[in-house]
C-alpha positions, 0 to 999 in steps of 0.5 A, spaced: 522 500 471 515 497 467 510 493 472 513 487 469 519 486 472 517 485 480 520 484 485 522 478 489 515 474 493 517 474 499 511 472 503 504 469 502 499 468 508 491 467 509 488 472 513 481 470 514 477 475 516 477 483 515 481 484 522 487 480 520 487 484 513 487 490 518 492 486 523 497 485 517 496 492 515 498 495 522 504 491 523 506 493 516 505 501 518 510 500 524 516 498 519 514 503 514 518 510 513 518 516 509 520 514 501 517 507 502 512 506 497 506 500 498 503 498 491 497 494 493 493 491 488 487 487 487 480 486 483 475 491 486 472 489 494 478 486 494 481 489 501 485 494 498 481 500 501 480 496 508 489 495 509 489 502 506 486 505 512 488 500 517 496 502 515 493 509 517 489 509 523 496 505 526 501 510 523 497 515 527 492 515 533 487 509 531 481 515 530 483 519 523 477 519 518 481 515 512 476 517 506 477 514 500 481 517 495 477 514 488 475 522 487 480 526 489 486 521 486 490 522 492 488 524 500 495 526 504 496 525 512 500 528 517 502 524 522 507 524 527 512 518 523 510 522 517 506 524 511 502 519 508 499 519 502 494 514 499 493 514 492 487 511 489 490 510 480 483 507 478 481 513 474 488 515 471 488 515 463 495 515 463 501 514 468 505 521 466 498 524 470 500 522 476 505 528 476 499 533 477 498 528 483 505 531 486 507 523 486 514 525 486 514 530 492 510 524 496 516 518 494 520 523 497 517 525 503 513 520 505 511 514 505 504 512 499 500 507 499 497 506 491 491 503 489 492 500 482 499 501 482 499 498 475 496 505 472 503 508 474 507 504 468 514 505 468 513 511 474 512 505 479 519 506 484 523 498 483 524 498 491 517 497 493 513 493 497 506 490 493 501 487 496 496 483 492 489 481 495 484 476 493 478 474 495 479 468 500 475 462 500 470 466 506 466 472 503 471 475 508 477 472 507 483 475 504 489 472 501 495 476 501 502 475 497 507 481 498 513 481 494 518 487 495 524 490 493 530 490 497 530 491 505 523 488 505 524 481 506 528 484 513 522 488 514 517 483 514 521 478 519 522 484 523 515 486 522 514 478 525 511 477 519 516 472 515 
């Protein structure tokens, strides 16, 4: 599947400050299992980093150290619901890279969250989850678009988000 052919929007929401960027993220965790793909997008500062780590610290103990992944492309986590792996794709040349990244085995096994998912081309799995982040109308405020492949809109009301 090309990244040009996405999945249905299913949400679009405010969040006007970093905590309900975080907010967002951990209600999201709770309903994310292993073979689920979150495709985060967003300009640079846009809180892609900032979801990442709150989707991690709430699938765990709230106290990992949740370092980010732009030099090593790829941080894994072991966690009692399951591996997660946070992919940072802004320095990957071409998508059939992300191999050497083991992407296969984390869509497999765990759930991956993707910074710049764009990189991935065709790679990019149909039924994922992407959320979209810009810049809100406060230096800390963010605007959140999800759109999601089958299954998501359920999650999302379940979730209490939709």
């Amino acid at each position: 599947m090309s990244t040009a052919e996405r999945p249905p929007r299913l949400l679009h929401m405010d969040l006007p400050d970093e905590a309900a960027t975080e907010a967002l993220a951990a209600a999201l965790a709770k309903s994310a299992r292993p073979g689920d793909v979150i495709a985060l997008e967003g300009d640079l500062g846009a809180g892609k980093t900032v979801f990442a780590r709150a989707f991690i610290r709430a699938r765990g103990d709230g106290l990992e150290e949740v370092p980010s992944p732009t030099f090593t492309l790829v941080q894994s986590y072991d966690l009692p619901g399951g591996a997660i792996h946070h992919f940072d794709l802004f320095r990957l040349a071409d998508p059939e890279e992300a191999y050497e990244l083991a992407i296969e085995e984390a869509f497999a096994d765990g759930i991956s969250l993707i910074e710049w998912p764009a990189r991935l081309g065709a790679l990019l799995p149909p039924g994922r989850l992407e959320v979209a982040l810009a810049a809100g109308d406060e230096p800390t405020a963010r605007r959140a678009s999800l759109a999601g492949g089958a299954g998501w809109a359920r999650r999302l009301k379940e979730a209490g988000l939709a």
